[in-house]
C-alpha positions, 0 to 999 in steps of 0.5 A, spaced: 152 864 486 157 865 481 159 856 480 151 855 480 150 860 474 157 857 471 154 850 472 147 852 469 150 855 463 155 850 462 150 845 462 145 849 457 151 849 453 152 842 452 146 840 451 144 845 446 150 841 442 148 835 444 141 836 441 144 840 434 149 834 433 143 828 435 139 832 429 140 829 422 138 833 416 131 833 413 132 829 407 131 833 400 127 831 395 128 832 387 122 835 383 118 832 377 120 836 372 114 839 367 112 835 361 109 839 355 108 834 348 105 827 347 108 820 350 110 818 342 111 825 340 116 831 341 116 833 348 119 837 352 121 837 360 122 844 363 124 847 370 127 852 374 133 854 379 136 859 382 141 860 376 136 860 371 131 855 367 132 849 362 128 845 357 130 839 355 128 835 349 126 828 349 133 826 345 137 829 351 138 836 348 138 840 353 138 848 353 139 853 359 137 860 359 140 865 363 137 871 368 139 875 362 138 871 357 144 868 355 142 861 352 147 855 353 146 848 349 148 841 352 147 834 352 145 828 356 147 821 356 141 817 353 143 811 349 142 808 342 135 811 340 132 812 346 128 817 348 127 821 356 119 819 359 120 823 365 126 827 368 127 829 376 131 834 379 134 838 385 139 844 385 143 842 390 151 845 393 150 850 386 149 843 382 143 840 379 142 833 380 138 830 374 134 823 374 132 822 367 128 815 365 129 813 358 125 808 353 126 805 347 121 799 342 123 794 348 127 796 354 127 802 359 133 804 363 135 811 368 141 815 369 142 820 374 147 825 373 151 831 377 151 837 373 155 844 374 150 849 373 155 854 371 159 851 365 154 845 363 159 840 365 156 833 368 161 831 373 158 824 374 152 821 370 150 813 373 147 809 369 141 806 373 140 798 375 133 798 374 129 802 369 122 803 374 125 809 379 121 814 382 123 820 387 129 820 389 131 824 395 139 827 398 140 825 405 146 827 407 152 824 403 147 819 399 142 819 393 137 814 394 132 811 389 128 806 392 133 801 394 139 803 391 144 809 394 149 812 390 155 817 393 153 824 391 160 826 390 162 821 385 157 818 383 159 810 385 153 805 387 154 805 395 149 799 396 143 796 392 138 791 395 
């Protein structure tokens, strides 16, 4: 009676890990941060995460204040006289990952940037191969926007259809 019980349990066990190890993770997908402004005009993209909140301008100047009010000022990559038309973002492994969409008179163009929250540091930004992106996700060890995939660790390009 003893074997059978161990067998059985034995058994629950190793399935158990089978089904938990055959489950991969939900995908997390990046947020549409609040736009308030005109298009043409002075706008301003505005979000939350657990640390605090950000207002960033349409010139990439950025601000984060603190639970306790401390404010902090950075800056994002844009480009010669661009200006931000959309911004997504995913706090994610105590980091903000941003996609912002840039234009100027005659092209557009997109970044994705890893940010340390507590400093205000990028670790990476990317600079996009199309300047049309929609909501990217994080699956596992990758960023994916439509057809490209990029390394959350360090940014690089891993494939691009």
């Amino acid at each position: 009676m003893k074997k059978i019980v161990v067998v059985c349990l034995g058994v629950l066990i190793l399935w158990s890990v089978a089904i938990a190890a055959s489950s991969s993770p939900e995908p997390e997908a990046f947020a549409l941060a609040d736009r308030i402004g005109e298009p043409n005009a002075r706008s301003f993209f505005m979000f939350s995460t657990s640390v605090g909140n950000y207002t960033i301008r349409q010139d990439g100047m950025g601000e984060f204040t603190s639970p306790t009010g401390l404010r902090r000022v950075f800056y994002m990559k844009l480009g010669a006289k661009g200006r931000i038309e959309r911004v997504y973002f995913l706090e994610h492994e105590r980091d903000v990952f941003l996609l912002y969409e840039v234009h100027d008179a005659t092209s557009e163009w997109a970044y994705l940037m890893r940010m340390e929250q507590q400093k205000r540091k990028p670790r990476w930004v990317t600079p996009l191969p199309s300047g049309e992106v929609e909501a990217p996700s994080v699956e596992g060890d990758r960023v994916i926007i439509k057809s490209v995939e990029i390394s959350k660790a360090d940014g690089r390009i891993l494939r691009q259809d």
